[in-house]
C-alpha positions in Angstrom: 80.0 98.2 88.5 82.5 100.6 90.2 84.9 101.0 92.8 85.0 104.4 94.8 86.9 105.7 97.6 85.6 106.2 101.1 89.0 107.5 102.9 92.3 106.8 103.8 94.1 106.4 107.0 98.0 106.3 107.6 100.4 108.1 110.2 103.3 106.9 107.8 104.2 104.2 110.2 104.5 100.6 109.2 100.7 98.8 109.5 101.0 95.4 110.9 97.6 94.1 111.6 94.2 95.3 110.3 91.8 94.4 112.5 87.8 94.4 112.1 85.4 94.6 115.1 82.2 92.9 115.5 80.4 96.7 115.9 82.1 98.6 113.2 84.8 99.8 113.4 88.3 98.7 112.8 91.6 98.6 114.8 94.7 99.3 113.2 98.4 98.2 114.8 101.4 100.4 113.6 104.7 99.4 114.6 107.9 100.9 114.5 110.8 98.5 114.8 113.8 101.1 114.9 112.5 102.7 117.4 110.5 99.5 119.3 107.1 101.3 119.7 103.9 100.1 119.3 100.8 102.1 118.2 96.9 100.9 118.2 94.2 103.2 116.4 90.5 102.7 116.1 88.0 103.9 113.1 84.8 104.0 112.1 84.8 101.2 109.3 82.4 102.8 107.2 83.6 106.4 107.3 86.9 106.4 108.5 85.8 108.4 111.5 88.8 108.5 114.2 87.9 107.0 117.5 91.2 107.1 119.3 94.6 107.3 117.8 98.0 106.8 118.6 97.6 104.8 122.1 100.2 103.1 123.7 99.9 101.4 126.8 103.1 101.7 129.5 104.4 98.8 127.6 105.1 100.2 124.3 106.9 97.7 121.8 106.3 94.1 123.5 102.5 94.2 123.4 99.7 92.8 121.0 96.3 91.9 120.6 94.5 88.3 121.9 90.8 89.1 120.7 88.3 92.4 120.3 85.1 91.2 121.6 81.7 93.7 121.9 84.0 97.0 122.2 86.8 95.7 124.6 90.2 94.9 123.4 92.2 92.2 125.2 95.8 92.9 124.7 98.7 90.5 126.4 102.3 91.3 126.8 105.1 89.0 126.5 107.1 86.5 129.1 110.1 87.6 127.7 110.4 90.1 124.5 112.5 87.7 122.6 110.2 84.8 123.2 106.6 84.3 121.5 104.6 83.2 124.8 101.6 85.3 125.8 101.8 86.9 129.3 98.8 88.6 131.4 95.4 90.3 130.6 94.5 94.1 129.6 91.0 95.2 129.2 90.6 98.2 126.7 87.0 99.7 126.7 87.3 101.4 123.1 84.1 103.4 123.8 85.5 105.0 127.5 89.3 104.9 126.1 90.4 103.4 129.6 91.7 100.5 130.8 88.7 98.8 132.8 91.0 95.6 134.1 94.1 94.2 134.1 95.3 90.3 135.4 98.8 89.5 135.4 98.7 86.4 136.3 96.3 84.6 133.9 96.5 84.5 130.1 93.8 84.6 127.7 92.4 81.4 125.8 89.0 82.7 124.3 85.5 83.8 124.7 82.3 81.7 125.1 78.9 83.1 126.2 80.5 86.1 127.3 82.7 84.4 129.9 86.3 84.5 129.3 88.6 81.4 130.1 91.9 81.9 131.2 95.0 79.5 132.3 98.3 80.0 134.3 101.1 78.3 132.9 102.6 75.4 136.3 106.0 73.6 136.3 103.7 70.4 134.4 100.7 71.8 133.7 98.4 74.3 132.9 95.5 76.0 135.5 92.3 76.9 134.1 89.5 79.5 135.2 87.1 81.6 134.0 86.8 85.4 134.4 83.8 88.1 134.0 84.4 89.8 130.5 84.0 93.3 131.8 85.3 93.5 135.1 87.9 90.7 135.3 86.4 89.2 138.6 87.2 85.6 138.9 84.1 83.2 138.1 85.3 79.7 138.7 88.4 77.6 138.9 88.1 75.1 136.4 89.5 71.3 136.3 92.8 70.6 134.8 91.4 69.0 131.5 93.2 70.8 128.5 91.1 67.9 126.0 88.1 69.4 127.5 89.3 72.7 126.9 90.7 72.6 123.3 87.3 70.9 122.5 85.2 74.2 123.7 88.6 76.4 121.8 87.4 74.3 118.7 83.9 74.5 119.0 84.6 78.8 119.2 87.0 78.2 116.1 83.7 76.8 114.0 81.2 79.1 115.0 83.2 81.9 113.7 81.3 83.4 110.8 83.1 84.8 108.0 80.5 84.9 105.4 81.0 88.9 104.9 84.8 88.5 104.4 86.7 87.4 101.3 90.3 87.1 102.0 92.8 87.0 98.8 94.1 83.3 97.8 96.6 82.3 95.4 96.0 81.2 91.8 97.2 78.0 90.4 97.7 78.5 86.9 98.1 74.2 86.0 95.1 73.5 88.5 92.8 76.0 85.8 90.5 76.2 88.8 89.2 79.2 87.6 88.7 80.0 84.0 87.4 83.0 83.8 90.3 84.5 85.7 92.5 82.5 83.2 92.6 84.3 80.2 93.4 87.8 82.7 96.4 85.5 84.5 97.8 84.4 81.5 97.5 87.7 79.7 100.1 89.0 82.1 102.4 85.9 82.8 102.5 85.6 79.0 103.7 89.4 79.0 106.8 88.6 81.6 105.5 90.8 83.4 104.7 88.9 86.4 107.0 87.7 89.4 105.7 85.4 91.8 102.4 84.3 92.6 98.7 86.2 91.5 96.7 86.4 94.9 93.2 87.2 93.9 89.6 86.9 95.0 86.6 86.9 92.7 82.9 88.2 94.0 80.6 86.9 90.9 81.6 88.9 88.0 83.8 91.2 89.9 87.7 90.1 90.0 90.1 91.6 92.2 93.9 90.4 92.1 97.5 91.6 93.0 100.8 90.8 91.2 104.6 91.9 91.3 106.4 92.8 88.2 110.3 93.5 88.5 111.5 96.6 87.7 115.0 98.1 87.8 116.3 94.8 87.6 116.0 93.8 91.1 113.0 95.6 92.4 109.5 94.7 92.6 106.4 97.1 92.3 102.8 95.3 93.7 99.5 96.2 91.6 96.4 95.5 92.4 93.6 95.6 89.8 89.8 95.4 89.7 88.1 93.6 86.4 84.4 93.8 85.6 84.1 90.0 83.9 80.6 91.0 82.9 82.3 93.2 79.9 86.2 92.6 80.2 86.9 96.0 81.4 89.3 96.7 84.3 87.3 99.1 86.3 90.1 100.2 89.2 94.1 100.0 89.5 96.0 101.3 92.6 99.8 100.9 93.1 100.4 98.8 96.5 104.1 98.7 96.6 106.2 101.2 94.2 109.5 99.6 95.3 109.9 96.9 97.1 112.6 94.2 97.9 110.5 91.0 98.8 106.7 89.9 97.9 103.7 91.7 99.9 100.8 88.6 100.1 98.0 89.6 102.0 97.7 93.1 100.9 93.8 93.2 100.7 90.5 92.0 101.5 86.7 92.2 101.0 84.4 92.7 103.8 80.7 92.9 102.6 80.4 95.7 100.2 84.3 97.2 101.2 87.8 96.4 99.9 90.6 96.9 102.3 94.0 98.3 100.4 97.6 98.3 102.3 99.6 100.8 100.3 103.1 101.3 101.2 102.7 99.3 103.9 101.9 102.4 105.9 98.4 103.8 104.6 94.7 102.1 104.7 93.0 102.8 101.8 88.9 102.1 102.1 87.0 102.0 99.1 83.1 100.5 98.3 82.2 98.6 95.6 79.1 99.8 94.1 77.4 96.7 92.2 
């Protein structure tokens, strides 16, 4: 078993939200809060290939990402910037690199047989309606019936399939919920090496963790490690955080044969693991 590097990606901003599409590729949101600008990027998943880079959109810091659905991104803006509640519709074709619709008076709710439902916020109540995914063009005004629309939301929410992904949870060392990860968890809490909480995610024989250990007194470094259970040996080790003041959870995941790294918080590092 091995672990090998496919490419990197950073433009030494801060990486906020890694992003997979349903067609392969990946979008990745930088963010720089100094300076309040916003920055989307889109690669090829598997080779790191750069389909745009950089964009901004005329709203440059108060902007984010509802959904990615079959090469479109739907981003919304914000009512006001220092309050959380979505505003309006913009329709990002990632293969043209053009905006192919904007509507600022609806907000996005999600996606269902290719029709997109919408609402605008009243004084009491909420209006709903459904849009075409492509062009934007109004379909049909809907009843006001949230019930009936959280139960279609829910239904969307279940038929998500995340059966290529394994996302990193934490490990609870008086639960013993995992003993073959045990003896490697309590090699390094044993050691006083470790502060916090081990995230990890194990893929048969395969175990792949993170853990802070305090250096300098009051600073933290993150590691992440790889360990072949098969034969005990740790097979890959990579450095997420060299100095850091507060825990980074979250800092990797699996999606079918790839592992996902956040170093620095600023660089992508793509690597495949070779069974």
């Amino acid at each position: 078993m091995k672990i090998k590097k496919k490419y990197s990606f950073t433009n030494k901003r801060q990486i906020f939200k890694l992003l997979p599409t349903d067609t392969g590729k990946i979008i990745v949101e930088e963010r720089d809060i100094e300076k309040k600008q916003a920055y989307f990027n889109c690669l090829q998943i598997n080779s790191g290939k750069k389909i745009f880079k950089g964009l901004q959109l005329d709203e440059k810091f108060w902007i984010g990402i509802e959904a990615i659905h079959k090469d479109v991104i739907y981003f919304h803006k914000f009512v006001k910037p220092d309050l959380p509640q979505h505003n309006g519709i913009i329709a990002f074709d990632i293969i043209s690199g053009k905006i192919i619709w904007e509507d600022n008076n609806r907000n996005y709710l999600f996606i269902k047989d290719d029709i997109l439902y919408t609402y605008r916020q009243g004084f009491d109540e909420r209006k709903y309606s459904t849009l075409n995914i492509l062009t934007g063009e109004l379909l049909e005004e809907l009843e006001t019936n949230t019930d009936s629309i959280n139960l279609l939301r829910e239904e969307i929410i279940t038929r998500e399939d995340f059966s290529n992904y394994h996302f990193p949870v934490v490990y609870h060392f008086k639960a013993n919920n995992n003993p073959e990860a045990e003896k490697y968890f309590n090699n390094l809490s044993q050691g006083l090496i470790v502060s916090g909480k081990i995230e990890y995610v194990q893929i048969n024989s395969l175990l792949l963790f993170n853990y802070h250990k305090i250096i300098d007194g009051n600073k933290l470094t993150n590691i992440f490690n790889a360990v072949d259970l098969s034969n005990g040996n740790c097979i890959f080790k990579e450095t997420l955080n060299s100095r850091t003041n507060a825990f980074a959870p979250d800092s990797f995941f699996v999606r079918e044969d790839l592992l996902f790294l956040l170093i620095e918080r600023s660089k992508l590092g793509v690597y495949q693991i070779i069974k």
